[in-house]
C-alpha positions as CSV (number, residue, x, y, z in Angstrom):
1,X,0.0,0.0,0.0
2,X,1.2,3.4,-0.9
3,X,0.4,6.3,1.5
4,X,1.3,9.5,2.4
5,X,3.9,10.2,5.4
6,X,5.1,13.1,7.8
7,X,3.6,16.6,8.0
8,X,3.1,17.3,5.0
9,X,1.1,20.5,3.7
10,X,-0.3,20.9,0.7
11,X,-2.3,23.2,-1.3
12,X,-4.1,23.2,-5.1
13,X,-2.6,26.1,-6.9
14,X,-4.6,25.6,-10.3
15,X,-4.1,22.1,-11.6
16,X,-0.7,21.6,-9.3
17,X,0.0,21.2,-6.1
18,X,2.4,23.0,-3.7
19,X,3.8,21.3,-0.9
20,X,5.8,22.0,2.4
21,X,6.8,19.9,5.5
22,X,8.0,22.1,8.3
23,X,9.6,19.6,10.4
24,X,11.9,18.7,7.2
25,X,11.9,22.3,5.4
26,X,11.4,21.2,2.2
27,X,9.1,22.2,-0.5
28,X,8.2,20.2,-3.5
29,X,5.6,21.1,-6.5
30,X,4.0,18.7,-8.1
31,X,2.1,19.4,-12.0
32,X,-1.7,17.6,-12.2
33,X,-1.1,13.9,-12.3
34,X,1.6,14.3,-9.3
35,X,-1.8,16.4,-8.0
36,X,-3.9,13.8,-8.5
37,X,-2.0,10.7,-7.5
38,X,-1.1,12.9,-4.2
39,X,-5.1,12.6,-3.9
40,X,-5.6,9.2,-4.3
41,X,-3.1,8.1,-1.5
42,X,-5.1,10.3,0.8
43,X,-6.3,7.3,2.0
44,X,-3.6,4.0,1.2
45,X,-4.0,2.6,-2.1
46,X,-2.0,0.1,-3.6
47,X,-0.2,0.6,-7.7
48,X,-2.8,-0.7,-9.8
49,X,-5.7,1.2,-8.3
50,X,-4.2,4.2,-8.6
51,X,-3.0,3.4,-12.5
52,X,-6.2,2.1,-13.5
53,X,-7.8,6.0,-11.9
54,X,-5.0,7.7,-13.9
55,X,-5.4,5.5,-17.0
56,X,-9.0,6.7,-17.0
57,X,-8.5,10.1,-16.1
58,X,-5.5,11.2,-18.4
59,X,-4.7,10.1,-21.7
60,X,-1.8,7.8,-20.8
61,X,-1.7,3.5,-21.6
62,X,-1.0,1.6,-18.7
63,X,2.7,0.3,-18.8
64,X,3.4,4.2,-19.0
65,X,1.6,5.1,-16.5
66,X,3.3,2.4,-14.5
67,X,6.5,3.7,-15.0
68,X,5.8,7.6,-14.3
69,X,3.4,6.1,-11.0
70,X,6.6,4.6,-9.6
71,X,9.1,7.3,-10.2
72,X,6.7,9.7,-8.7
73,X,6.4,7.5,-5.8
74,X,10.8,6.9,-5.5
75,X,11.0,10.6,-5.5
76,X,8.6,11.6,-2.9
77,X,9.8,8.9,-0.9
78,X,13.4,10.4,-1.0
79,X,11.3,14.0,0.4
80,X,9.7,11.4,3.3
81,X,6.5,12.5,1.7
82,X,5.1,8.8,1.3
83,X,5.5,5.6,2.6
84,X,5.2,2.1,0.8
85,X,3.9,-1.1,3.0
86,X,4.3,-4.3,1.4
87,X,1.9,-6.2,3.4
């Protein structure tokens, strides 16, 4: 399950998405599909749930959408922004 972690702030500025975490003093901005997938792991969701959303949502085929989902997830994982639970 992927999910978001830490004290993260965020806010919708048009389609994107600002973010801060005071405790780590990093910001990070995000364009609309980082805005939306940031939505979906509001509440813990695992890959293919949020691909299949995505895949409907924005014109994108699945193995791409794969690919951008995970490097999306590696790099806000490096800012402590989610966390990924296996079981």
């Amino acid at each position: 399950m992927i999910g978001r972690s830490g004290d993260w702030l965020s806010a919708k500025v048009g389609d994107e998405i600002m973010m801060m975490s005071a405790e780590r003093g990093d910001y990070i901005g995000v364009n609309a599909v980082g805005a939306r997938i940031w939505e979906l792991i509001e509440t813990p969701s695992d890959m293919d749930t949020i691909c299949a959303a995505l895949v409907r949502e924005f014109e994108v085929d699945a193995a791409t959408c794969r690919a951008e989902v995970e490097r999306f997830i590696t790099e806000m994982g490096k800012h402590g922004a989610v966390t990924i639970d296996a079981g």
